[in-house]
Backbone as a chain_set.jsonl record, in Angstrom:
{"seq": "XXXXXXXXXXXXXXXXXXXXXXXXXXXXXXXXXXXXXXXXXXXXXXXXXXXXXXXXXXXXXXXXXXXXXXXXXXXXXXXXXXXXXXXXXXXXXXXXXXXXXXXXXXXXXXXXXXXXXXXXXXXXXXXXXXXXXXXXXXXXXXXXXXXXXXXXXXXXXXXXXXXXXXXXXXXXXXXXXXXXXXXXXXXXXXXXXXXXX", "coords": {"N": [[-29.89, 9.524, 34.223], [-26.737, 7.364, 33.547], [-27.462, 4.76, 31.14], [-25.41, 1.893, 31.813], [-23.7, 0.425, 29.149], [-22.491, -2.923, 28.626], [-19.827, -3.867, 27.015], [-18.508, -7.176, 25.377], [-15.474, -8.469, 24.806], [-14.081, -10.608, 22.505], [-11.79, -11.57, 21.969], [-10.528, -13.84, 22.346], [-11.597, -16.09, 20.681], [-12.176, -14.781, 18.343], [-9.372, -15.057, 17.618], [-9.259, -17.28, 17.224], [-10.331, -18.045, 14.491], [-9.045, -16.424, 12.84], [-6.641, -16.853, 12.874], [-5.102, -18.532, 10.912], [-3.966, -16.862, 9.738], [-0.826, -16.238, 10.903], [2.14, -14.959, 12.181], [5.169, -14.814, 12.706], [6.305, -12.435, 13.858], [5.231, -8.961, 14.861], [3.991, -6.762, 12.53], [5.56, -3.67, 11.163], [4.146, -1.944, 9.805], [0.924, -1.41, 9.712], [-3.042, -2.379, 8.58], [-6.109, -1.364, 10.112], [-9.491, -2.007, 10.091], [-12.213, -0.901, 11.465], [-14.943, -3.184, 13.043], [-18.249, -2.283, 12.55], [-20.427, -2.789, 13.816], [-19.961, -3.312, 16.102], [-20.007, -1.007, 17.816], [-20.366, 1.038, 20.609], [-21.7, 3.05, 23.066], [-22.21, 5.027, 25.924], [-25.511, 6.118, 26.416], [-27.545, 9.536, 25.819], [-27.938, 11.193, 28.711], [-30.881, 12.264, 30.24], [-31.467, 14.316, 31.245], [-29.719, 16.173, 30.174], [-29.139, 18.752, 27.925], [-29.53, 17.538, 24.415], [-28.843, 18.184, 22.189], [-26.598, 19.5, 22.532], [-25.207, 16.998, 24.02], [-25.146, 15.168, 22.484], [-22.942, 15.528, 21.017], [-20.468, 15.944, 22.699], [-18.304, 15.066, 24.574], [-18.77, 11.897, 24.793], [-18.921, 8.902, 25.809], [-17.332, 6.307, 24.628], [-16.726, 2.551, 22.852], [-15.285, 0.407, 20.868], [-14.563, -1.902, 18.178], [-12.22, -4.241, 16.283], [-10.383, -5.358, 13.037], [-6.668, -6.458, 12.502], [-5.099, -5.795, 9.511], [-2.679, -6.576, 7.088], [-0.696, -3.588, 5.999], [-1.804, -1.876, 3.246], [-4.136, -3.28, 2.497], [-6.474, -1.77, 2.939], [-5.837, -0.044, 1.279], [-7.063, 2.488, -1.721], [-9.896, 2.783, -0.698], [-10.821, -0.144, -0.001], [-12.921, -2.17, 1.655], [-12.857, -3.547, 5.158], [-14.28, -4.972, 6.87], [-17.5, -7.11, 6.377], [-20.968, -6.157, 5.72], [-22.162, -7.711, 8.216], [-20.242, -7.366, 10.026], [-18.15, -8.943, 10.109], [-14.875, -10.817, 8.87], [-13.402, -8.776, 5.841], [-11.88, -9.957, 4.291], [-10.765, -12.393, 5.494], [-8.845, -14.702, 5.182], [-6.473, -12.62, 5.323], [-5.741, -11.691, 7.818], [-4.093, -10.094, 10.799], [-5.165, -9.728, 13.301], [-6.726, -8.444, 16.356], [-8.074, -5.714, 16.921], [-8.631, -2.8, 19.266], [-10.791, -0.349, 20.766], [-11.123, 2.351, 23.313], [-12.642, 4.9, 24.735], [-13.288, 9.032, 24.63], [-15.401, 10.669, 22.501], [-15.385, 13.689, 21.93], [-15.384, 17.973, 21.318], [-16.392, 18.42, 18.693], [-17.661, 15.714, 17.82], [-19.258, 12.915, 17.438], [-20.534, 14.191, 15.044], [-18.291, 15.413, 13.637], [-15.877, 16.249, 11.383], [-13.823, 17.768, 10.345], [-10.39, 18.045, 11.708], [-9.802, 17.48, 15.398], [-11.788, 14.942, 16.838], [-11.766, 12.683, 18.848], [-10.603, 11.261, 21.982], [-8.38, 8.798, 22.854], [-8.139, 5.246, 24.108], [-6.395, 2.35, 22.34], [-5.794, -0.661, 22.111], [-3.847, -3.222, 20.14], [-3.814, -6.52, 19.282], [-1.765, -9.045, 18.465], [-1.819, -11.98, 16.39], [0.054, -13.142, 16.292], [1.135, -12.941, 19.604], [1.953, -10.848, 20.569], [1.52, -7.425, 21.907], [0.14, -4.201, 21.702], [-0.463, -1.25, 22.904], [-1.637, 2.023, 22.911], [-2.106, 5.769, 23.197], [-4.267, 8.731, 23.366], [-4.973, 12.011, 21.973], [-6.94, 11.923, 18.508], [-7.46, 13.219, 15.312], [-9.85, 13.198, 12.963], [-9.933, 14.331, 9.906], [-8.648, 13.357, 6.608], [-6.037, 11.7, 5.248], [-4.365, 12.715, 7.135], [-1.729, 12.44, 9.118], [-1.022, 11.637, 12.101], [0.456, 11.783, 15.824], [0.579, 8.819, 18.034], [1.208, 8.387, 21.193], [3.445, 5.6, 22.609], [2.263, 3.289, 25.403], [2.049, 1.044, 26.357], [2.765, -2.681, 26.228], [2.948, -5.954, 25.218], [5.045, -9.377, 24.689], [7.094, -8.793, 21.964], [6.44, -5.811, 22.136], [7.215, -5.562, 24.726], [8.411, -3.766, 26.399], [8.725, -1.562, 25.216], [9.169, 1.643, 23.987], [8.313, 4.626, 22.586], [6.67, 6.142, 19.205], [3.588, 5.534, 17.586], [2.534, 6.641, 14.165], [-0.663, 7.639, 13.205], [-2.992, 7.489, 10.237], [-5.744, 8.33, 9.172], [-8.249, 7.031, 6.973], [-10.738, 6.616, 6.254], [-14.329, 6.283, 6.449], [-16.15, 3.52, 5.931], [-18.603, 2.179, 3.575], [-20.476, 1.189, 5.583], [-20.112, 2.478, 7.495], [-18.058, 2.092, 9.412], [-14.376, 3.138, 10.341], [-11.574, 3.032, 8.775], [-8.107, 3.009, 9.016], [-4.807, 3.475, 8.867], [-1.216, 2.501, 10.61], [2.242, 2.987, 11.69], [4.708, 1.988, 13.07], [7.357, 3.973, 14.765], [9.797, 5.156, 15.914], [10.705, 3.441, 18.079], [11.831, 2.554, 20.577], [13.855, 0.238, 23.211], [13.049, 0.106, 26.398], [14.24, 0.484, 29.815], [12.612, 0.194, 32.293], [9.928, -1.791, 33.464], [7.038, -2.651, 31.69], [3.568, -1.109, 31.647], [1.641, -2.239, 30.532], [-0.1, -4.033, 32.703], [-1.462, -2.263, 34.413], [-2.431, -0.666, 32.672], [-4.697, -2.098, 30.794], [-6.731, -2.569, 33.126], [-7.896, -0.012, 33.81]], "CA": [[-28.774, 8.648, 34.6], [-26.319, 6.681, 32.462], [-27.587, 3.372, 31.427], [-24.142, 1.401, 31.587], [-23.624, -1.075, 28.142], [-21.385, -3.629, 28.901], [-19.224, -4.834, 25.762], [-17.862, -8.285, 25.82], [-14.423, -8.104, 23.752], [-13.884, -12.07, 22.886], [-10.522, -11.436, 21.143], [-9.947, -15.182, 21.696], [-12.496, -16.397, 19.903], [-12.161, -13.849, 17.145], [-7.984, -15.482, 17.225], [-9.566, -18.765, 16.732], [-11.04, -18.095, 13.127], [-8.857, -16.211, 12.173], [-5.387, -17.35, 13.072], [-4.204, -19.221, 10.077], [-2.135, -15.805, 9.136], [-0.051, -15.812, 12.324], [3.158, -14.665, 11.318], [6.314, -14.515, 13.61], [6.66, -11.01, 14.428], [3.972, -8.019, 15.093], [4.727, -6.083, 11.264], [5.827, -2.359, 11.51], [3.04, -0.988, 9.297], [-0.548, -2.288, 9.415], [-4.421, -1.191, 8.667], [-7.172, -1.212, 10.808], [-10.889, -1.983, 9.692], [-13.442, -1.112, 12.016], [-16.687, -4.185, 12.758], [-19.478, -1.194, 13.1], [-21.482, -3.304, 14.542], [-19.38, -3.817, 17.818], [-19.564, 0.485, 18.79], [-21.347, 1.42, 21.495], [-21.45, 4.123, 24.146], [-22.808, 5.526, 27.029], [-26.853, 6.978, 25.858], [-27.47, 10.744, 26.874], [-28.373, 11.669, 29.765], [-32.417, 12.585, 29.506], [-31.803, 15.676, 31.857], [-28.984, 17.359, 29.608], [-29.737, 19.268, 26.494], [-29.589, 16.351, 23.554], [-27.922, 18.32, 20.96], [-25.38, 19.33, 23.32], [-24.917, 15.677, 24.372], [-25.113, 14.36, 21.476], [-21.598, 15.877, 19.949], [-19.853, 16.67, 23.19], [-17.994, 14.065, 25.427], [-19.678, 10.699, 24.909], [-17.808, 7.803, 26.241], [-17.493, 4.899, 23.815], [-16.2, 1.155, 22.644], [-15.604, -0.78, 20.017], [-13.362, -3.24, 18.087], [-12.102, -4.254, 14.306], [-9.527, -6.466, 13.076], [-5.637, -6.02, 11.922], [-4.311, -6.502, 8.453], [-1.236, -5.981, 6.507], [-0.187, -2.745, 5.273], [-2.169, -1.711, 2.153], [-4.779, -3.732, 2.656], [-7.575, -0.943, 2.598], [-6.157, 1.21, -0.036], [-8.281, 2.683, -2.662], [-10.907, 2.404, -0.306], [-11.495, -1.287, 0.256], [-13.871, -2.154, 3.479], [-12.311, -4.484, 5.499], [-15.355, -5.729, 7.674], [-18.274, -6.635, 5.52], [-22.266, -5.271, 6.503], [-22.481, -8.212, 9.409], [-19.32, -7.056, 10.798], [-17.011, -9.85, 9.876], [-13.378, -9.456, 8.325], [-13.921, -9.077, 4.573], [-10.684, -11.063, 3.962], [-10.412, -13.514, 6.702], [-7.021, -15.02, 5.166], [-5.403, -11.554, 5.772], [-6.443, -10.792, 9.063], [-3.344, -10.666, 11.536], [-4.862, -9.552, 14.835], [-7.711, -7.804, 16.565], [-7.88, -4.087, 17.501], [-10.021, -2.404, 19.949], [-10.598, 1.365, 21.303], [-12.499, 2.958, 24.012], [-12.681, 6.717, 24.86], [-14.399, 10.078, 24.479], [-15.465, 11.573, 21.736], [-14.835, 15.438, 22.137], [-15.493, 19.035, 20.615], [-17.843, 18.085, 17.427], [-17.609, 14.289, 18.348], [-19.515, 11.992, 16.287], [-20.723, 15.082, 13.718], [-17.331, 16.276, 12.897], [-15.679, 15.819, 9.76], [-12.373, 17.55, 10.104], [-10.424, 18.317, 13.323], [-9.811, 16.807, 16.637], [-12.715, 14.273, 17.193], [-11.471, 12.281, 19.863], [-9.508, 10.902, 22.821], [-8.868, 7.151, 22.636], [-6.825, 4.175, 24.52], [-6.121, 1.697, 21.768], [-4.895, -2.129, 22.036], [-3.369, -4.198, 18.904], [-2.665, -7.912, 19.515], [-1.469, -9.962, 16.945], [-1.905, -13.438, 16.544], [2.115, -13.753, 17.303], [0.631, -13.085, 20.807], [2.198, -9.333, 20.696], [0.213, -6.689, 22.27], [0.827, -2.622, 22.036], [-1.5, -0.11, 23.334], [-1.682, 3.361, 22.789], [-3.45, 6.595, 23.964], [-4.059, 10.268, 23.37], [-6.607, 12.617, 21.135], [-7.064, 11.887, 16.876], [-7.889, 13.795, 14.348], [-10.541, 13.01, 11.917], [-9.032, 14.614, 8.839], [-8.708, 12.1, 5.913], [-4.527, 11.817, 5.192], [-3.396, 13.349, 8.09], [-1.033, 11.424, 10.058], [-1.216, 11.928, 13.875], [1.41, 10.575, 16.275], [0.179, 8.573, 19.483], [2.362, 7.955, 22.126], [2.987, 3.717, 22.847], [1.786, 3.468, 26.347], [2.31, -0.561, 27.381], [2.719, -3.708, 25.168], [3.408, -7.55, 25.719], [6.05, -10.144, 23.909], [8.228, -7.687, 21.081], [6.587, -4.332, 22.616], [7.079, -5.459, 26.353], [9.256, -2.339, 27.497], [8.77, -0.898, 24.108], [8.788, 2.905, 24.094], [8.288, 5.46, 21.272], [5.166, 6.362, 19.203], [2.741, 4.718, 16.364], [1.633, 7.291, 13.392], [-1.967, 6.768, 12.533], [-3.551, 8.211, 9.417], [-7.324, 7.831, 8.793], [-8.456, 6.538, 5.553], [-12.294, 7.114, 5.583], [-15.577, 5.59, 6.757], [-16.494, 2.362, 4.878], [-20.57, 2.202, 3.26], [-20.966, 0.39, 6.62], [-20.058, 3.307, 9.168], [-16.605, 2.043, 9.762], [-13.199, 3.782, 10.373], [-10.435, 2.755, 8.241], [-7.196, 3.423, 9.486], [-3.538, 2.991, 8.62], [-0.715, 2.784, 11.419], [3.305, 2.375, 11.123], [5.622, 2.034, 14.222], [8.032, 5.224, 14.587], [11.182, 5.627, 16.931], [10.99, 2.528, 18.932], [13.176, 1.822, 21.49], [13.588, -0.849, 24.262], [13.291, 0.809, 27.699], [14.525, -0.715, 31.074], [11.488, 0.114, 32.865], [8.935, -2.92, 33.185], [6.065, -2.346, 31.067], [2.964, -0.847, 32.517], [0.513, -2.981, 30.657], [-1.354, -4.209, 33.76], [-2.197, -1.072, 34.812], [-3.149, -0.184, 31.383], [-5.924, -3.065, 30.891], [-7.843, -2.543, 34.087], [-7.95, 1.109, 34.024]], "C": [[-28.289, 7.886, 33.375], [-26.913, 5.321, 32.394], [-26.078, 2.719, 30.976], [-24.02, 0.102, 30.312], [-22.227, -1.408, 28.606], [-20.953, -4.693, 27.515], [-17.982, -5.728, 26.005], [-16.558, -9.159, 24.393], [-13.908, -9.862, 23.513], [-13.061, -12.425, 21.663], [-10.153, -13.215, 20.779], [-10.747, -16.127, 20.669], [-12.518, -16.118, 18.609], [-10.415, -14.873, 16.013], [-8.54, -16.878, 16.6], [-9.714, -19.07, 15.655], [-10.187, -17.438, 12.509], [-7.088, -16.223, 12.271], [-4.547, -17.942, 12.101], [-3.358, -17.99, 9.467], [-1.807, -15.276, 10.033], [1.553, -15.998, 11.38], [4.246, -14.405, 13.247], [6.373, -13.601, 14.67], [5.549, -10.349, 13.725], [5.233, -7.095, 13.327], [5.051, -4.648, 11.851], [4.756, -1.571, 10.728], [1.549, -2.067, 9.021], [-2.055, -1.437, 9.339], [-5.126, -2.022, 9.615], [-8.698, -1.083, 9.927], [-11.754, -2.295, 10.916], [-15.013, -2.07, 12.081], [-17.574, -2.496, 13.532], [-20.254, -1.625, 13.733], [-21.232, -4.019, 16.053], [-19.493, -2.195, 18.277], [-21.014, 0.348, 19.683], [-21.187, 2.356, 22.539], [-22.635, 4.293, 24.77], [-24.294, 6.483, 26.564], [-26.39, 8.196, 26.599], [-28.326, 10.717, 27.835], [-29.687, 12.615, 29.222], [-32.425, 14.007, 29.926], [-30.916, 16.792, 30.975], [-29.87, 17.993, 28.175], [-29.213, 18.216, 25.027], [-29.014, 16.345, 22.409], [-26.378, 18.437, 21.154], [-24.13, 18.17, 23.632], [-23.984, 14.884, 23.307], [-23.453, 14.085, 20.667], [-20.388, 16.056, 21.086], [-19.429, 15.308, 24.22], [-18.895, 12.748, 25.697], [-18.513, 9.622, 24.763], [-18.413, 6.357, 25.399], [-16.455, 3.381, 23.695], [-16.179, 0.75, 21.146], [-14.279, -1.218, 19.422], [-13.264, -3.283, 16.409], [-10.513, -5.289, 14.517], [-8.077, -5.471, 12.106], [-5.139, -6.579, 10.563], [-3.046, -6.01, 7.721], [-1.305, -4.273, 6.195], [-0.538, -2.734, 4.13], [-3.221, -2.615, 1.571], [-6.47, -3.155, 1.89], [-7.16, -0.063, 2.406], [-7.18, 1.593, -0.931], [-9.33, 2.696, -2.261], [-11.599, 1.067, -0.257], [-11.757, -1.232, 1.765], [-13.063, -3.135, 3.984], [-13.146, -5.216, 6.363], [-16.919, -5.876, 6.67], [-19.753, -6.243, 6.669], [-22.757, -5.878, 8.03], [-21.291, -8.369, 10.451], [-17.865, -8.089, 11.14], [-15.88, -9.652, 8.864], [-13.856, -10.433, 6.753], [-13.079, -9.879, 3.865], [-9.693, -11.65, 4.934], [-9.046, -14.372, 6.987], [-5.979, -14.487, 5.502], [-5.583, -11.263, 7.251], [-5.047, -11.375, 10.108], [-3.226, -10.6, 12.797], [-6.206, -8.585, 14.925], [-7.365, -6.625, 17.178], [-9.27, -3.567, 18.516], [-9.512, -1.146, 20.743], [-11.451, 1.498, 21.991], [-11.942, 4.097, 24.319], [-13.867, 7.791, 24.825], [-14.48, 10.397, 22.998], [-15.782, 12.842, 22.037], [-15.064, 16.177, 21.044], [-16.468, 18.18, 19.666], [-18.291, 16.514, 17.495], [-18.236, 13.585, 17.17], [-20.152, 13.067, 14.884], [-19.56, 16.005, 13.299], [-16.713, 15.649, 11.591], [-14.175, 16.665, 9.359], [-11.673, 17.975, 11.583], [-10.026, 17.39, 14.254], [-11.062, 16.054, 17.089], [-12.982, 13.362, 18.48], [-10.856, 11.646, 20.903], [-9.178, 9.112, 22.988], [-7.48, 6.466, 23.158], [-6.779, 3.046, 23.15], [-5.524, 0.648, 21.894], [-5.015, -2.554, 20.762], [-2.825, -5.021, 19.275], [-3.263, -8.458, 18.37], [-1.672, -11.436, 17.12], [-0.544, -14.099, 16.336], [1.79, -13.84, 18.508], [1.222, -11.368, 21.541], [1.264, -8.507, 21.019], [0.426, -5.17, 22.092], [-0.364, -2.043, 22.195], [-1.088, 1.305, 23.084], [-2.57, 4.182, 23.073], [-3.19, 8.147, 23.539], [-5.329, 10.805, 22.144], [-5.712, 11.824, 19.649], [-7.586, 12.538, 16.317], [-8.888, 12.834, 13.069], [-10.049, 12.732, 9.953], [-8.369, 13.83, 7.962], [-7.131, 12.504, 5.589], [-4.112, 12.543, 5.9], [-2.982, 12.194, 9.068], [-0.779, 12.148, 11.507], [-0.239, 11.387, 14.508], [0.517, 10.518, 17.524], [1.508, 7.86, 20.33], [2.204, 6.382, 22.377], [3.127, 4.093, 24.727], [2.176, 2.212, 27.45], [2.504, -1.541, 26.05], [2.943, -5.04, 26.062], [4.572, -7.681, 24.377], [7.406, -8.764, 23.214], [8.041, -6.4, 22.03], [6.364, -4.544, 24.532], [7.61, -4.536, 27.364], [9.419, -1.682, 25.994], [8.18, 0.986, 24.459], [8.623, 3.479, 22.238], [6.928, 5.86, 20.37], [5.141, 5.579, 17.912], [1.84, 6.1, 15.356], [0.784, 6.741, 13.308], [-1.964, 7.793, 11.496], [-4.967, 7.732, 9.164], [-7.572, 7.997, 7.874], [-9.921, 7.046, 5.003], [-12.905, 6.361, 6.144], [-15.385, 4.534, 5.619], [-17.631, 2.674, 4.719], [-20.879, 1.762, 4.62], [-21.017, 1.612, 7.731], [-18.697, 3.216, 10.222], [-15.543, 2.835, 9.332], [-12.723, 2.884, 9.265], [-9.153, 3.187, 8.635], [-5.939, 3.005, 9.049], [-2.525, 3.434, 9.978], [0.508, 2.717, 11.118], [4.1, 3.043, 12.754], [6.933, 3.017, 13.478], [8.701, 5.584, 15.983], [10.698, 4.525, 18.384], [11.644, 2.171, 19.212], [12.559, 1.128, 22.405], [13.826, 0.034, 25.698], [13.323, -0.182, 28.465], [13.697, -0.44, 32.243], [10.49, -1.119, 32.207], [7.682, -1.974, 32.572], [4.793, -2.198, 31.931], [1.143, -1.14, 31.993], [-0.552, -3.236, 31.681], [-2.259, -3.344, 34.045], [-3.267, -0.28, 33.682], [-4.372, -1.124, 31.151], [-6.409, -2.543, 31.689], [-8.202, -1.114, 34.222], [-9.638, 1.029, 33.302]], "O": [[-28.993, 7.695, 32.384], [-26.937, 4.658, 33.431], [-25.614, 3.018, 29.876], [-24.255, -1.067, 30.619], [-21.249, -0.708, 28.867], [-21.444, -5.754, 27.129], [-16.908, -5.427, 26.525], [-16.746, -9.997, 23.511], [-13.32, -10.35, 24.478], [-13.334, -13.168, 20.721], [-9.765, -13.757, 19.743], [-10.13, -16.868, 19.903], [-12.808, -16.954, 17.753], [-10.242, -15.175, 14.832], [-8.148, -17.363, 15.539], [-9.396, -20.22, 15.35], [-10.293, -17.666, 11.304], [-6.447, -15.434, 11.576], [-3.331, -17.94, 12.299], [-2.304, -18.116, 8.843], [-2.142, -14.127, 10.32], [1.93, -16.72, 10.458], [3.963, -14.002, 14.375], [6.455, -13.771, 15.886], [5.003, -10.663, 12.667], [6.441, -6.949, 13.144], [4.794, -4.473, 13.042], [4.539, -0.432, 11.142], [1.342, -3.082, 8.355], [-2.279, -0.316, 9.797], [-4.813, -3.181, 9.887], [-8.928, -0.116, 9.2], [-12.018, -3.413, 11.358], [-15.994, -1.793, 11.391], [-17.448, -1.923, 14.614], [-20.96, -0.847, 14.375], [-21.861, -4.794, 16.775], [-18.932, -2.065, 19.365], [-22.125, -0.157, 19.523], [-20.017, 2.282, 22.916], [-23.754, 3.915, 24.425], [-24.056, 7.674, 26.366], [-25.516, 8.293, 27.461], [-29.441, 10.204, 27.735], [-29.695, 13.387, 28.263], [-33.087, 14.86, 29.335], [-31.201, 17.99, 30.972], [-30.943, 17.662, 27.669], [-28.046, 18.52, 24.778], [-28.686, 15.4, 21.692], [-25.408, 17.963, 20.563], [-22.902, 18.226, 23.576], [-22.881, 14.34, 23.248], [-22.962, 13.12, 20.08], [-19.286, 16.31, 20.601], [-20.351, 14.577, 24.585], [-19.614, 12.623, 26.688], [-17.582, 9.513, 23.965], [-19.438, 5.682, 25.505], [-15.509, 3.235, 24.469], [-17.16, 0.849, 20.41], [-13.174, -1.018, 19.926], [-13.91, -2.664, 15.564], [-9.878, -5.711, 15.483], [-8.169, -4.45, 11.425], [-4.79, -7.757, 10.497], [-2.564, -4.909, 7.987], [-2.472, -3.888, 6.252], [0.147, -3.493, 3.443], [-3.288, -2.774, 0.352], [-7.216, -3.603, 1.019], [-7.582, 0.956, 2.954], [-8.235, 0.961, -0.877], [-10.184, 2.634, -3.146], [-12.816, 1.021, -0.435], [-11.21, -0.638, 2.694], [-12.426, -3.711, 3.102], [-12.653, -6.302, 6.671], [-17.437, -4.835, 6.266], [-19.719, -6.097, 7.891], [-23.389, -5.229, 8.863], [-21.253, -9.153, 11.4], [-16.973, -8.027, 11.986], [-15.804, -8.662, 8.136], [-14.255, -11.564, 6.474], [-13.478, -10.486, 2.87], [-8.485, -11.525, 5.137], [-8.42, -14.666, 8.006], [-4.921, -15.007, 5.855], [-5.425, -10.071, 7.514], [-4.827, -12.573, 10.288], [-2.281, -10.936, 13.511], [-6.71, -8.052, 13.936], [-6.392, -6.548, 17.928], [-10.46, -3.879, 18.469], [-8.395, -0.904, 21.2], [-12.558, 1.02, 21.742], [-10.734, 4.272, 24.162], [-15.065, 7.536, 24.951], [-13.433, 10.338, 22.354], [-16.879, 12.88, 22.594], [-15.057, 15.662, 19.926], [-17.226, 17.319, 20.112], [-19.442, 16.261, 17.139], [-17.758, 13.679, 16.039], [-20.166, 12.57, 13.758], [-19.719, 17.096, 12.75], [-17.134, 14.673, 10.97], [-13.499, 16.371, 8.373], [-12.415, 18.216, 12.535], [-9.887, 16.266, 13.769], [-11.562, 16.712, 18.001], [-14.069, 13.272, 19.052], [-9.973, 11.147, 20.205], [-10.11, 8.368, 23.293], [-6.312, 6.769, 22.915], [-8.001, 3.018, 23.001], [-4.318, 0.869, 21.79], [-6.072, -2.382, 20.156], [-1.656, -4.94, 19.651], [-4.302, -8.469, 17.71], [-1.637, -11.902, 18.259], [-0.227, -15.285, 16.249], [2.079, -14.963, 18.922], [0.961, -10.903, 22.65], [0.143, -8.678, 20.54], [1.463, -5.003, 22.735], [-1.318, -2.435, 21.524], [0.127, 1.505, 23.119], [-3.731, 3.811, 23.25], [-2.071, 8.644, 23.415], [-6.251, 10.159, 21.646], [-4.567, 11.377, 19.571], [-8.697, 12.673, 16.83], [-8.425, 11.881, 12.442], [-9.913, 11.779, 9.186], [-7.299, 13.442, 8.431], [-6.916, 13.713, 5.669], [-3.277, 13.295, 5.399], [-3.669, 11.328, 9.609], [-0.302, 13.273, 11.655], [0.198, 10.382, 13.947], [-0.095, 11.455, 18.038], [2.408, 7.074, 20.034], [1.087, 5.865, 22.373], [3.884, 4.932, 25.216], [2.452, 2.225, 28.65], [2.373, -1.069, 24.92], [3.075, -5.108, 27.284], [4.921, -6.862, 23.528], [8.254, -8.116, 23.827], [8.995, -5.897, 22.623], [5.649, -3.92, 25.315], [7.434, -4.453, 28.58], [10.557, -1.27, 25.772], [7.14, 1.38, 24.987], [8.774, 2.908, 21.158], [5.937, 5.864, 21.101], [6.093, 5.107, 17.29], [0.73, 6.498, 15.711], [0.822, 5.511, 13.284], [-1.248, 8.791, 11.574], [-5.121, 6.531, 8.939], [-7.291, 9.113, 7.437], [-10.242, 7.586, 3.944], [-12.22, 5.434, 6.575], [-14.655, 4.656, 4.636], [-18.074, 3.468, 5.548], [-22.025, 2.16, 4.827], [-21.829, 1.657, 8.655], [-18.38, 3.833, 11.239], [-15.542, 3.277, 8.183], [-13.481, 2.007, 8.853], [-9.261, 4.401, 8.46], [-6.002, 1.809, 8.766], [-2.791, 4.511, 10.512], [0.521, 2.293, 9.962], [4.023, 4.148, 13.291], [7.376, 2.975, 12.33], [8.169, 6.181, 16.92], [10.416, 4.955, 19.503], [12.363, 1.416, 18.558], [11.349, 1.112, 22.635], [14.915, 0.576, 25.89], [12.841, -1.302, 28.3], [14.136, -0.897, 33.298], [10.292, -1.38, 31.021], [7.441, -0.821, 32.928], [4.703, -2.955, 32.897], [0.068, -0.75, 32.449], [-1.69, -2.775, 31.593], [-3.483, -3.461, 33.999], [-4.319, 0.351, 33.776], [-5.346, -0.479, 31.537], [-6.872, -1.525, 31.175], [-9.126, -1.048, 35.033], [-10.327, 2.046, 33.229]]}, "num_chains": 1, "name": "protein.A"}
């Protein structure tokens, strides 16, 4: 049986410390630095086969913070080894993903790795979510579809390139994102539904 971990996402808390670079408006291009020390997922199951398990649909969590655009070029970390943001002045918002990892899952290295909902709120109070598979594959840019948002992306349609940068020494993603063919739709946003799912 699964043992269920329950991770306790305490975005406001996180806004509290690191709020002094609240800026107006959510930017159009920003990175992503994974805290490694917030993932967690679902153990295997004792009855399946363990190698199987191990690489093949494992349902996970975790969280990292937002900073400007060019932030973690060249390979800078952006969370240091106790999972705090390595430049606390830049930091303009917290990020957080849950999903599967799929096909080679946590031992792949180029490829389709895995399926993931995504929220980005800013410390404007902006929110956008996104969802669909990623690729691994270091400079490849992916598009994800935008899914729900608050404030700017509150009936916001259109998608968010990602590109993945690399692991940090720590075990963290790196990521770069940049908003791409956003329009305002006159359908209410379907946020709600998106959270509680």
């Amino acid at each position: 049986m699964f043992t269920k971990f329950i991770v306790s996402i305490t975005v406001a808390a996180v806004f509290t410390a690191v709020a002094t670079s609240a800026s107006a408006e959510p930017p159009q291009s920003f990175d992503v630095a994974e805290d490694q020390t917030s993932f967690v997922f679902f153990p295997i199951d004792e009855g399946l086969n363990h190698q199987a398990a191990d690489v093949h649909f494992h349902q996970f969590a975790t969280q990292g913070y937002i900073y400007p655009a060019g932030t973690l070029a060249d390979g800078f970390s952006g969370v240091t080894e106790q999972g705090h943001p390595a430049y606390p002045d830049k930091v303009i918002g917290t990020w957080s993903s849950n999903g599967w990892n799929v096909a080679n899952g946590m031992q792949a290295t180029t490829g389709m790795w895995q399926i993931t909902r995504q929220k980005f709120e800013f410390v404007s109070g902006d929110i956008l979510i996104i969802k669909g598979p990623e690729k691994i594959s270091p400079t490849t840019t992916i598009t994800r579809q935008i899914i729900g948002g608050t404030g700017e992306f509150a009936n916001a349609t259109g998608v968010l390139l990602q590109e993945f940068l690399g692991f940090t020494d720590f075990g963290g993603s790196s990521i770069t994102f940049t908003l791409d063919q956003i329009e305002e739709s006159d359908a209410p946003s379907n946020l709600s539904a998106t959270l509680i799912q």
